[in-house]
C-alpha positions as CSV (number, residue, x, y, z in Angstrom):
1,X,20.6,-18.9,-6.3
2,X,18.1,-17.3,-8.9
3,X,19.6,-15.2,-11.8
4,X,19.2,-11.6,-10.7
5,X,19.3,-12.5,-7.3
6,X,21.6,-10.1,-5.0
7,X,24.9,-11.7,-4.3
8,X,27.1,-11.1,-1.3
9,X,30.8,-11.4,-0.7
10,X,32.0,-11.2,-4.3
11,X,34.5,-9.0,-4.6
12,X,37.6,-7.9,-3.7
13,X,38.2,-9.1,0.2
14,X,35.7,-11.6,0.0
15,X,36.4,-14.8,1.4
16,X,39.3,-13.5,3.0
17,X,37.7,-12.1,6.5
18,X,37.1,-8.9,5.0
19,X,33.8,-6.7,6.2
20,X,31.0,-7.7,3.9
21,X,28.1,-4.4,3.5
22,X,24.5,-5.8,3.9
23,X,22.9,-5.5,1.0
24,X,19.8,-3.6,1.5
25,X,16.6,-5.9,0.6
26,X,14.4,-4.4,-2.3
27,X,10.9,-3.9,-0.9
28,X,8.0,-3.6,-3.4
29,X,4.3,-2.0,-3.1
30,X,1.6,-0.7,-5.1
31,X,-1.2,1.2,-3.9
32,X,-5.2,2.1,-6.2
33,X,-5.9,5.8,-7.0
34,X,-9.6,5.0,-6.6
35,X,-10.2,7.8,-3.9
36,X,-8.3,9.8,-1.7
37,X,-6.2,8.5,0.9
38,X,-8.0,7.4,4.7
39,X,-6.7,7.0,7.8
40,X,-7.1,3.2,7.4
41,X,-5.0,4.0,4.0
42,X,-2.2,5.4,6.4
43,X,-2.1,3.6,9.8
44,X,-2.5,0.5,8.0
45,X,-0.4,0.6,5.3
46,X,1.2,3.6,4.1
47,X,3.1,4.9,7.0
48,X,5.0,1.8,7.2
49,X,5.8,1.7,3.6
50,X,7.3,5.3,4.9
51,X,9.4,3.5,7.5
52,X,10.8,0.7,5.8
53,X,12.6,3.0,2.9
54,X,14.9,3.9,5.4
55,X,16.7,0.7,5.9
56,X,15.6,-0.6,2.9
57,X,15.4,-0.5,-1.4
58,X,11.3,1.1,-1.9
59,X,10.2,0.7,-5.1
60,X,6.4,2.2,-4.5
61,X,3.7,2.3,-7.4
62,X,0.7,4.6,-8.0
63,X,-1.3,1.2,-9.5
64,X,-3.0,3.3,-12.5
65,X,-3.3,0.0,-14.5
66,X,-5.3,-2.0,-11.9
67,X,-7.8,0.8,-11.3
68,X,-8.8,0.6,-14.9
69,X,-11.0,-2.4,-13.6
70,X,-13.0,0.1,-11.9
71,X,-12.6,3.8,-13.3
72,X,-13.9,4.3,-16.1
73,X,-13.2,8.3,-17.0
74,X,-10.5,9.3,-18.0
75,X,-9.9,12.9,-15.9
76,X,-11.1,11.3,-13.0
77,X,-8.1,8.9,-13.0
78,X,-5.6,11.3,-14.0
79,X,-6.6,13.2,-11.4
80,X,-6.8,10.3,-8.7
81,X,-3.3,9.6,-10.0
82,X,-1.7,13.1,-9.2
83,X,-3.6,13.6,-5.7
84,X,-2.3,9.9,-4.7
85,X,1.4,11.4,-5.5
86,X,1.2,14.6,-3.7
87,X,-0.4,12.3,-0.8
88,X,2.3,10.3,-0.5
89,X,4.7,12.7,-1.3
90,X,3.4,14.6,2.2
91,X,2.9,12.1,4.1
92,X,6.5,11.5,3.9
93,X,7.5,9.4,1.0
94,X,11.2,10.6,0.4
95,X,11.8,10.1,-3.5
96,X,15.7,10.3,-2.7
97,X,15.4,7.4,-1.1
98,X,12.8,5.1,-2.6
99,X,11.7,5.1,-5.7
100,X,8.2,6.4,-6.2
101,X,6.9,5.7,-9.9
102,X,2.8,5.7,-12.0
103,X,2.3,1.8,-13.0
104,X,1.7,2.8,-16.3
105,X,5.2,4.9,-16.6
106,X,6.5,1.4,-17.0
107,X,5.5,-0.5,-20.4
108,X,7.5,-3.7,-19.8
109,X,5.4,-4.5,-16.6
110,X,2.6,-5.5,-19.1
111,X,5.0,-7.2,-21.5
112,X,5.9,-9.7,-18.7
113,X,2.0,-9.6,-17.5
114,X,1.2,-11.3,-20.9
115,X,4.3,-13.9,-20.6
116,X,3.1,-14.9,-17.1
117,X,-0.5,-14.8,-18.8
118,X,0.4,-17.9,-20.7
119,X,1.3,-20.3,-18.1
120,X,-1.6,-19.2,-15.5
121,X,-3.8,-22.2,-14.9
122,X,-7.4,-21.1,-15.4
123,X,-7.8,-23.1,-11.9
124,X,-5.2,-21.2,-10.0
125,X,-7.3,-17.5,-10.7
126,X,-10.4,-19.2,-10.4
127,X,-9.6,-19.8,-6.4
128,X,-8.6,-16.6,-6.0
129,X,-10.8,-14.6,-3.1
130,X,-10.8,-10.9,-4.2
131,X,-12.8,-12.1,-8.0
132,X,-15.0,-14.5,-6.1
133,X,-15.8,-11.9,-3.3
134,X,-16.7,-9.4,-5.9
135,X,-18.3,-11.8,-8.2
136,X,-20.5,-12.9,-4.9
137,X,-21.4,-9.1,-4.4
138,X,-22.7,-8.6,-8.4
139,X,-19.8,-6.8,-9.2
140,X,-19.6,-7.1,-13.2
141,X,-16.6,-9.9,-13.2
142,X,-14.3,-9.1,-16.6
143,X,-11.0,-10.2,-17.8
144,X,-9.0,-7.6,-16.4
145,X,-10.6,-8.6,-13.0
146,X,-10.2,-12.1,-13.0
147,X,-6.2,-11.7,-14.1
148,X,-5.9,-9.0,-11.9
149,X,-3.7,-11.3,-9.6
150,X,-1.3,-12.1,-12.9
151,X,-0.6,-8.2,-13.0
152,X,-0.1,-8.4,-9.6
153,X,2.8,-10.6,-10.0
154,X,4.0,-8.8,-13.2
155,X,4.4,-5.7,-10.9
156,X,6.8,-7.9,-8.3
157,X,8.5,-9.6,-10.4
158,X,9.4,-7.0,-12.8
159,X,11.7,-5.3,-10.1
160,X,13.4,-8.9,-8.6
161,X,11.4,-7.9,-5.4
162,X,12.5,-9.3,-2.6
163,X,9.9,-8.3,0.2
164,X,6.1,-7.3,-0.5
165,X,4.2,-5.4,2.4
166,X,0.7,-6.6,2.3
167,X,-2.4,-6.7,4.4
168,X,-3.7,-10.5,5.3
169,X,-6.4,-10.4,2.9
170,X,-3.9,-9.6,-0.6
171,X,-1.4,-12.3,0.8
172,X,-3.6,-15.1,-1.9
173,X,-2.2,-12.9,-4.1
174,X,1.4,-13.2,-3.3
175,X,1.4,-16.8,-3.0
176,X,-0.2,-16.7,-7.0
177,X,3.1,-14.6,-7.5
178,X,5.4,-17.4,-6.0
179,X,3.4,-20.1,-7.8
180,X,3.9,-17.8,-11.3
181,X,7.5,-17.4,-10.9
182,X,7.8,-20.9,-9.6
183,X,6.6,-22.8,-12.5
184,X,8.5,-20.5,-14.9
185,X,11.6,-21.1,-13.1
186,X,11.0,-24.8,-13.5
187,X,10.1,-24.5,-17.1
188,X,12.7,-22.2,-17.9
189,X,15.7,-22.4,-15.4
190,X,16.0,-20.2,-12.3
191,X,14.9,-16.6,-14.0
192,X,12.9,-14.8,-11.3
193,X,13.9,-13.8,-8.0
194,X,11.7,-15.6,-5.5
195,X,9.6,-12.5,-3.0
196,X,8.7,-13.2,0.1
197,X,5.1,-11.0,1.5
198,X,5.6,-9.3,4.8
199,X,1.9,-9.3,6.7
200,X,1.4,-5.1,7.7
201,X,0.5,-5.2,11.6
202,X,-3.0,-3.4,12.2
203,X,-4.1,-3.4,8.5
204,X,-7.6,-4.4,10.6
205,X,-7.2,-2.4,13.2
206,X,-8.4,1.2,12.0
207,X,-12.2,1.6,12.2
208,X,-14.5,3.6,10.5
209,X,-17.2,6.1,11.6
210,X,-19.6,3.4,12.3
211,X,-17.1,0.7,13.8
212,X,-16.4,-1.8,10.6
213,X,-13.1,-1.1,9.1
214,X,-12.6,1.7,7.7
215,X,-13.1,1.4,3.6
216,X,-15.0,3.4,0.8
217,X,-16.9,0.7,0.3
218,X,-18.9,1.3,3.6
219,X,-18.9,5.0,3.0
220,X,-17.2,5.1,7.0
221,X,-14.3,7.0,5.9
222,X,-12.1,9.7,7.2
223,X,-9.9,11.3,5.0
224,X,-6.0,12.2,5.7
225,X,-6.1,15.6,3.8
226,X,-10.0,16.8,4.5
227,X,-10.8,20.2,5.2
228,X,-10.2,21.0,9.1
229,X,-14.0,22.4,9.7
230,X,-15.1,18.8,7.7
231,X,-13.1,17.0,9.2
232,X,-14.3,17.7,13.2
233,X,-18.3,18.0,11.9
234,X,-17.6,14.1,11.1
235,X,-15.6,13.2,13.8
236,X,-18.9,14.8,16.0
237,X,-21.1,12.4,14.3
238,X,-19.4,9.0,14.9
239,X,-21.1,6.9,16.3
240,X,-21.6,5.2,19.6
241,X,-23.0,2.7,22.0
242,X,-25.8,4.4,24.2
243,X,-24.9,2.9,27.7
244,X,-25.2,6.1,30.4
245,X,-22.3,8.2,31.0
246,X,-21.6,6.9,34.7
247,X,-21.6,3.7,33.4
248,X,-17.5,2.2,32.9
249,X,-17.0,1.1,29.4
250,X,-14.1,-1.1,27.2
251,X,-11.9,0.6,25.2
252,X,-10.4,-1.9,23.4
253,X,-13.7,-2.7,21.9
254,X,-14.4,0.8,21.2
255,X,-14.3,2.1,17.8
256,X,-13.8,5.7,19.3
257,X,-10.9,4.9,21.8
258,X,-9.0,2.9,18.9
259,X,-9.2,6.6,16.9
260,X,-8.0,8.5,19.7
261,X,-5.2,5.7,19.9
262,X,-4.1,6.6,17.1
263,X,-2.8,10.2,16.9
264,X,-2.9,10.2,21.1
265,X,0.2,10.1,22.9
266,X,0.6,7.3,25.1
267,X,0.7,9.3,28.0
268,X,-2.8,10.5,27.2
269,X,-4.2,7.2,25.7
270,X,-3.9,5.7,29.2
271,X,-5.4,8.9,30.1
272,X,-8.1,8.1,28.0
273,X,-8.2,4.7,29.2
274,X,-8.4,5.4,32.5
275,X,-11.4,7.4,32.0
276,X,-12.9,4.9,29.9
277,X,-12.4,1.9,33.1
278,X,-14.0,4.0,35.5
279,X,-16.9,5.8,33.4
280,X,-18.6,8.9,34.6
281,X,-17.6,11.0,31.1
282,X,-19.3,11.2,27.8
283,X,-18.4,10.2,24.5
284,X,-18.6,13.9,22.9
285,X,-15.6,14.3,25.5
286,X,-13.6,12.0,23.7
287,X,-14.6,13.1,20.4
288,X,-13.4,16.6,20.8
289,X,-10.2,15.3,22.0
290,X,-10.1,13.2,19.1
291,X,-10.9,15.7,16.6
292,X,-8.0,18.2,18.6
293,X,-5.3,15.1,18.4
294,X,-5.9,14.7,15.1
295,X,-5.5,18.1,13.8
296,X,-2.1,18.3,16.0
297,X,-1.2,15.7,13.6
298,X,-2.6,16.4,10.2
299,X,-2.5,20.0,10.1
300,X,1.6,20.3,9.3
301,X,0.8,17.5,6.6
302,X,-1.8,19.3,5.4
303,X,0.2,22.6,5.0
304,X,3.4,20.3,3.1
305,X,0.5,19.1,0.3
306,X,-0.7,22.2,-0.5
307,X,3.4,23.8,-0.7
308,X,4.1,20.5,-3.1
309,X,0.4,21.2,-5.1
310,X,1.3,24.6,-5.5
311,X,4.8,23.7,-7.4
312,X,3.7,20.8,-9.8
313,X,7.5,20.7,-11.2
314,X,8.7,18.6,-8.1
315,X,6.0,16.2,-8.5
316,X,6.9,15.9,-11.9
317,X,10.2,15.2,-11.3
318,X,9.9,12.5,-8.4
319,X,7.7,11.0,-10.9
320,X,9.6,11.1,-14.1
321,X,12.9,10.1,-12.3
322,X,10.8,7.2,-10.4
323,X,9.9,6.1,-13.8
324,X,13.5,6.2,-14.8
325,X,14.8,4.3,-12.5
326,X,12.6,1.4,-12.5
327,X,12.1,1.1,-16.0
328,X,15.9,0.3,-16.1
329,X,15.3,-2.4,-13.4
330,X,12.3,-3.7,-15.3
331,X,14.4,-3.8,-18.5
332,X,17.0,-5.8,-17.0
333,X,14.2,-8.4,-15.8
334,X,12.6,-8.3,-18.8
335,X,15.5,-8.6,-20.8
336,X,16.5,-12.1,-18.8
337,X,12.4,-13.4,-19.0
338,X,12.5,-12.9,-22.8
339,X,15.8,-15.1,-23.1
340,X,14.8,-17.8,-21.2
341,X,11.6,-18.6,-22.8
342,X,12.9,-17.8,-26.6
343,X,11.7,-14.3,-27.2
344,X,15.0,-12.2,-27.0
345,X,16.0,-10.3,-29.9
């Protein structure tokens, strides 16, 4: 078993048939305040991050740090940073329950980003999709870039993370994190606790306006907290196929019916498929049931972010005590990395 790890059965009663309590396993996740949440943001990651802090440990990050490699002012990301907390804060993140914390609000994350630093193989980053994807595209490559993956397992590691929910194209990353802690462990005797990624379901399932997945990149987005009369004038302009109207059409290759899916009851998305397998219906129908559905759904979340934005003192607070909390984990980690490899006071 690795230092830190969670140990069960110690105790009093252990060994001796007595009930043993489950330990609940610590989940970890970080998520860029490089724009305002989407609906691919939610359905394909965030609400389950909501629904696993209810049987489990959440330790959730506002990743303030990695978004350096792509903001560059600095009101812009103090800003990003606060609307990404009253986000998740509405959409349902419950701070007595997991632990919601700003990257940055946690100094010995980089401290253990430079001691992993030092025994990354140049080769091991080098293979790594996300730089050469960007690199591919002209993005200006940079240091912070190309280590970005080395932060990434300073931020799981730093809490003894047992469970990291991630879609299938960050899981790279996670394996760089098991290599990391891997090699340190062999260097240095078990230190780190071993994490384990959990693939999100659907992470590729949420399309944009114009049928790609949703992203900012493509400019296809649809925002969680837009403006109501916004919000239906894009919905009216998604786009679609232009077979007739009598004509019967797939829904599960359509972008729109995959929408509808997802704030549509199931008793009207097989409503909606129905009409779909037998045609005779246009797609401005669908739309404004979309755009209805939707609003059914986003306007009570909508009212909870502007009641939190309109009393900054409980953000401040599920922050600061975030912050608390896991800077005392990361201390403890930190604390045990410095030992083993000589740097303890």
């Amino acid at each position: 078993m690795q230092s830190g790890a969670p140990t069960e059965g110690t105790g009093a009663g252990a060994g001796s048939g007595a009930a043993v309590r489950k330990k609940p396993m610590r989940v970890l996740s970080g998520i860029q305040p490089t724009g305002r949440f989407h609906w691919g943001n939610y359905f394909g990651a965030i609400k389950q991050y909501i629904e696993l802090q209810y049987e489990n440990e959440g330790f959730y990050f506002i990743a303030d740090l990695h978004a350096l490699t792509t903001i560059r002012d600095a009101q812009q990301l103090r800003q990003n940073v606060r609307d990404a907390a009253l986000d998740l804060l509405a959409l349902g993140l419950d701070p007595t329950r997991a632990t919601l914390f700003v990257q940055s609000h946690v100094p010995e994350v980089s401290e253990l980003y430079w001691i992993l630093m030092t025994g990354a193989p140049l080769g091991l980053l080098e293979r790594c999709v996300a730089f050469k994807d960007k690199e591919s595209r002209g993005i200006k490559a940079d240091a912070g870039l190309f280590t970005y993956p080395v932060l990434m397992a300073a931020d799981i590691l730093a809490y003894d993370s047992e469970c990291v929910p991630v879609g299938e194209d960050q899981n790279q990353h996670i394996e760089v994190c098991r290599d990391l802690a891997r090699s340190f462990n062999a260097h240095y005797g078990d230190t780190f606790v071993m994490p384990s990624a959990r693939i999100l379901k659907d992470t590729a399932k949420v399309p944009g306006t114009d049928g790609q997945k949703m992203s900012k990149s493509y400019g296809n987005t649809l925002a969680m907290f837009e403006d109501a009369k916004e919000l239906q004038k894009k919905i009216m302009r998604i786009s679609t196929d232009s077979r007739p109207m009598e004509d019967a059409k797939d829904p599960d290759t359509d972008h729109l019916y995959q929408l509808f899916s997802l704030f549509g009851t199931e008793e009207q998305s097989e409503e909606i498929r129905a009409m779909y397998l037998r045609g005779g219906f246009g797609y401005g129908e669908i739309k404004k049931r979309l755009a209805a559905a939707a609003e059914g759904f986003l306007a009570p979340l909508r009212e909870r972010r502007a009641a939190l934005a309109q009393d900054p003192a409980i953000v401040d607070a599920a922050l600061a005590d975030g912050a608390n909390r896991a800077r005392r984990v990361a201390r403890e980690v930190l604390s045990r990395v410095q030992k083993a490899c000589g740097l303890s006071r």
